[in-house]
C-alpha positions, 0 to 999 in steps of 0.5 A: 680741719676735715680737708687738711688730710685730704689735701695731704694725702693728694701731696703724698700720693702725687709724689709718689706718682711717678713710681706708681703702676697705673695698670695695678691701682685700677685693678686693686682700688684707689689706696684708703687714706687717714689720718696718722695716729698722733699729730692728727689729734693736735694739728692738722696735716695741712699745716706742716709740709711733708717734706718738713718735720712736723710736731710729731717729729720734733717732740721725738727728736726731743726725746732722742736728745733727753732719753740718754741723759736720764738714762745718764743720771738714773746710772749715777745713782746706781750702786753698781758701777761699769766701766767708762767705756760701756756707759759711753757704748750704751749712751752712743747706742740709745741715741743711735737707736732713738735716731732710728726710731725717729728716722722710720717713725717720720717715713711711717707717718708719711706712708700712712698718708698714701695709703699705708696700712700698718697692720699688713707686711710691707709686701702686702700693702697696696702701695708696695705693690702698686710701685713700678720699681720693685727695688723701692719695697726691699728699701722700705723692708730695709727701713723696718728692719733698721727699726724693728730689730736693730734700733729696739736692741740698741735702745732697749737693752741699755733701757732696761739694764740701767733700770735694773741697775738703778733698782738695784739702789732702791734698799734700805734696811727693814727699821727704815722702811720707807712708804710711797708718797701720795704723789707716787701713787697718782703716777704710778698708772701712768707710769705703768701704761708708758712701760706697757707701750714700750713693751708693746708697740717695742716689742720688748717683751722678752728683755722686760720678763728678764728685767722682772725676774731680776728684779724678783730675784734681788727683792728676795737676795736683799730680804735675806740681808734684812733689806727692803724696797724703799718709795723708790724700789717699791714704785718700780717693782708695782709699775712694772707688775701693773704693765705686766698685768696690762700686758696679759690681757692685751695679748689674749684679747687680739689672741685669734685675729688672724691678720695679727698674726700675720703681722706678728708672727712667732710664739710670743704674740704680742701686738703693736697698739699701732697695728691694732688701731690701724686694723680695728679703729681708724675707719671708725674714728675718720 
């Protein structure tokens, strides 16, 4: 168990051998190498090549192919209708967005093995700097971007849209005001951590605060009607209001972390769970 990651970093390291300047490597150290977050804690690395998906990747691919059929169903149940041509946009682009993920997710894990930190810009990291082809960095800048920018907007936004919209559904009048199952309450913890995590490690902040708004703002349109959230409605809105809570003080906590901020750069500091592991807690746990 202790010598698969080692065996695994040697693999990647010697693959990206013959891209490696030599002369940098001696002068910086020889690049850290730990486990990945994820599939280290269930399998060893030595078991899977790495030219080959391993139970990370095929769990994400799982999720790439169920993500746009729930998404599917939770719109059937909408009041609210679109037309035909936007539910086939928005599947087509929380599949491409999911594949993107899934696509920079598997590179990641591999690059971590070889030393990447993920908590430093591409630019920044040893093994970007110790390559003999500069073209190779503005690829894997490439990657990222694909990843952070266009994979989030194409997946996010219909995310949040359909959710908004199936919520929309989730009323009844004030004579038949539903309460929430027992059952609806044990999940509803983990429910708000999963929100948290895509609001986090997504970095969907803004698209989620919009999503809160509206949520508030047809929670009172429909109180004036004499309306209120029925189990369903009233599940989504406290999920949503624990993640929101969640979030706040995950921000303040990592506020003055001054290689963060060089991470996460903008007015809205939120950092990834993975950048604050990769910083703070991999050195302590391997």
């Amino acid at each position: 168990m202790v010598t698969a990651p080692l065996i695994n970093s040697v693999w990647a390291t010697n693959a990206l051998a013959p891209l490696i300047n030599p002369d940098i490597c001696e002068k910086e150290g020889p690049c850290s190498s730990a486990p990945a977050l994820g599939q280290w804690w269930v399998f060893p690395f030595g078991w899977f090549p790495l030219n080959r998906p391993g139970p990370a990747e095929c769990l994400h691919l799982l999720y790439c192919c169920s993500s746009p059929l729930i998404l599917f169903k939770f719109l059937e149940r909408s009041p609210r209708t679109l037309p035909d041509f936007l539910v086939h946009l928005g599947i087509t682009a929380v599949a491409m967005g999911t594949t993107a993920h899934l696509v920079m997710d598997s590179v990641m894990l591999r690059l971590v093995q070889a030393g990447y930190e993920l908590h430093l810009p591409v630019r920044e990291n040893r093994v970007m700097k110790i390559l003999t082809a500069p073209g190779l960095v503005d690829i894997f800048e490439l990657l990222g971007y694909y990843d952070d920018t266009v994979g989030h907007v194409m997946w996010s936004v219909p995310y949040f849209l359909v959710l908004f919209l199936y919520f929309g559904g989730c009323f009844c009048h004030k004579k038949q005001q539903q309460k929430m199952p027992r059952a609806a309450w044990i999940l509803m913890l983990p429910n708000a951590l999963y929100i948290w995590f895509v609001v986090t490690e997504r970095q969907t902040f803004i698209l989620f605060l919009f999503t809160c708004f509206a949520m508030v703002a047809t929670v009172m349109q429909q109180r004036r009607r004499g309306f209120v959230t029925n189990g369903n409605g009233l599940f989504m809105i406290l999920s949503f209001s624990i993640a929101l809570l969640l979030v706040i003080p995950w921000s303040s906590c990592w506020w003055h972390d001054e290689v963060l901020r060089r991470k996460h750069r903008g007015l809205l500091f939120i950092p990834q769970p993975r950048t604050v592991f990769s910083l703070h807690f991999q050195k302590l746990m391997f």
